[in-house]
C-alpha positions as CSV (number, residue, x, y, z in Angstrom):
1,X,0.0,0.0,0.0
2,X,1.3,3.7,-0.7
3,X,1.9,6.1,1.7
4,X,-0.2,9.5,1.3
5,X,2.3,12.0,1.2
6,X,-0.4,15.0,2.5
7,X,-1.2,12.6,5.1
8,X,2.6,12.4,6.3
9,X,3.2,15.8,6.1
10,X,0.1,16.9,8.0
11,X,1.6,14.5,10.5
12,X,5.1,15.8,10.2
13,X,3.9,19.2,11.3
14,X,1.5,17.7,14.5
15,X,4.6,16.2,16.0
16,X,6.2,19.8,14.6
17,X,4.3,22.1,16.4
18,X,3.6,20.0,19.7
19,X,-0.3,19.6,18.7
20,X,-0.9,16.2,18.9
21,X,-2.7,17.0,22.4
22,X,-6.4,19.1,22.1
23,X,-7.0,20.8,22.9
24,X,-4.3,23.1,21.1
25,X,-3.5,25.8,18.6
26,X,-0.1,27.1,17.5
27,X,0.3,30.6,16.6
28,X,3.4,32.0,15.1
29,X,4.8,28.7,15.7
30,X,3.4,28.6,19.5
31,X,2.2,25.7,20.7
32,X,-1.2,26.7,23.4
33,X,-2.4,23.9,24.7
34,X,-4.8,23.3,27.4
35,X,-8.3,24.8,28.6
36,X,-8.2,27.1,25.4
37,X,-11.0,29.6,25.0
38,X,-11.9,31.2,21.7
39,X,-11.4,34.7,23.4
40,X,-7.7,33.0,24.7
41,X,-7.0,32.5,20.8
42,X,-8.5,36.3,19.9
43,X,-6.4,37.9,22.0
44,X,-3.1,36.1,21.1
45,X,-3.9,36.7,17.3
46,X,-4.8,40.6,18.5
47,X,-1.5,41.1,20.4
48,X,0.7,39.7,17.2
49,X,-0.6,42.0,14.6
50,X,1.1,45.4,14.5
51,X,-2.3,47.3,13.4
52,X,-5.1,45.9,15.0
53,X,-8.5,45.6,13.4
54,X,-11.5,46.9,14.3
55,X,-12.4,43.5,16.0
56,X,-9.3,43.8,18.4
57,X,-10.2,47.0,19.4
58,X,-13.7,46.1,20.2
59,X,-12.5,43.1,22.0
60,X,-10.0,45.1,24.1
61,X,-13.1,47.4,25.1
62,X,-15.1,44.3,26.1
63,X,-12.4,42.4,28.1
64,X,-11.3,46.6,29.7
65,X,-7.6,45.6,27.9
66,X,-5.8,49.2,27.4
67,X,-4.8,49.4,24.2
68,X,-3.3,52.2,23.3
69,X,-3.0,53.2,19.7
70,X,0.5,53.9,18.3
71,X,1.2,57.1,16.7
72,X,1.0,56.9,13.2
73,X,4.4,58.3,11.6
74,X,4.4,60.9,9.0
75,X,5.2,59.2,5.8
76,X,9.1,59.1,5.2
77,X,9.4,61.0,1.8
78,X,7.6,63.8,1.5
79,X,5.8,64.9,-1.8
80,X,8.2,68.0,-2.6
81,X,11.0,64.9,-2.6
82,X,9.3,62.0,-4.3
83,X,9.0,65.1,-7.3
84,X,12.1,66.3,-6.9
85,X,13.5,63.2,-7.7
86,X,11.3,62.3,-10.5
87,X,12.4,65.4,-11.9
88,X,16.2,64.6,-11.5
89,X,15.5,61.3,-13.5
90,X,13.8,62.5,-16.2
91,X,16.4,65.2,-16.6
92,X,19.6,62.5,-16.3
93,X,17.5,60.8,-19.3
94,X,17.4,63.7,-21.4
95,X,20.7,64.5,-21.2
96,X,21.3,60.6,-21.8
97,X,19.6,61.0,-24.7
98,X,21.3,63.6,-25.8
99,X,24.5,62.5,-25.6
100,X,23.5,59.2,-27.7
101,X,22.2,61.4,-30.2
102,X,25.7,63.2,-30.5
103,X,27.1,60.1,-30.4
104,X,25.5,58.7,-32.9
105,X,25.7,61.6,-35.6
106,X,29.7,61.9,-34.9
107,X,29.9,58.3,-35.6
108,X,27.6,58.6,-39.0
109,X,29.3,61.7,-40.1
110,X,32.8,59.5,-39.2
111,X,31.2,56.8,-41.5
112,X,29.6,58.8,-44.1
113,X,33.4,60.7,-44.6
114,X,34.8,57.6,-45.4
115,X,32.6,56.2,-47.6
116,X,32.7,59.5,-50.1
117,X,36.6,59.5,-49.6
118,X,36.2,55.8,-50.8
119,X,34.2,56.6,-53.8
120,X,36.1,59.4,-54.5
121,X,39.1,57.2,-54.7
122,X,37.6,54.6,-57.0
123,X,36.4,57.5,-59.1
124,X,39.9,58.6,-59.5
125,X,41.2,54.9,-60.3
126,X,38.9,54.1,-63.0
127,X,38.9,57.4,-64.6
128,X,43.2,56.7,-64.8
């Protein structure tokens, strides 16, 4: 008979995780075990999260748990910088850009030189 792989790995991760008892739950690879009530399991999930959902809050007022809100931080980059900066990028491309096109019409004019030079010098040989 084969062995079901989903089976064995399920089974793998009881004997992981320490739940082969109930009742139990792991959380954040926890192991509770024991007289476990749903509002035990709430308030685990609740304290692991870093902004809490309405639910938390409401369950913080019901159980008279202090919770008190972190400050929420002004954003890091401020709109006058995230422009700025856009700014600065699409002006380094233009002068990119630029400078290819030079490039570019110093190497063709190079090119187009030594091509009439070569004609020129065939000219000359047949017309000898």
């Amino acid at each position: 008979m084969a062995e079901n792989s989903i089976m064995r790995a399920n089974a793998d991760q009881w004997i992981e995780y320490g739940t082969l008892f109930w009742p139990s739950v792991t959380i954040n690879k926890a192991t509770f075990r024991g007289d476990i009530m749903p509002e035990n399991v709430l308030e685990d999930v609740c304290a692991n999260l870093k902004v809490k959902p309405q639910v938390c809050i409401d369950f913080y007022k019901e159980e008279n748990i202090t919770y008190i809100a972190p400050e929420m931080d002004e954003p890091s980059i401020s709109v006058e910088l995230l422009v700025g900066v856009v700014v600065l990028l699409v002006l380094v491309n233009v002068a990119l850009i630029v400078a290819y096109r030079r490039c570019v019409k110093r190497e063709m004019e190079q090119e187009m030189g030594f091509k009439v030079s070569s004609a020129v010098s065939q000219y000359i040989s047949l017309a000898q």
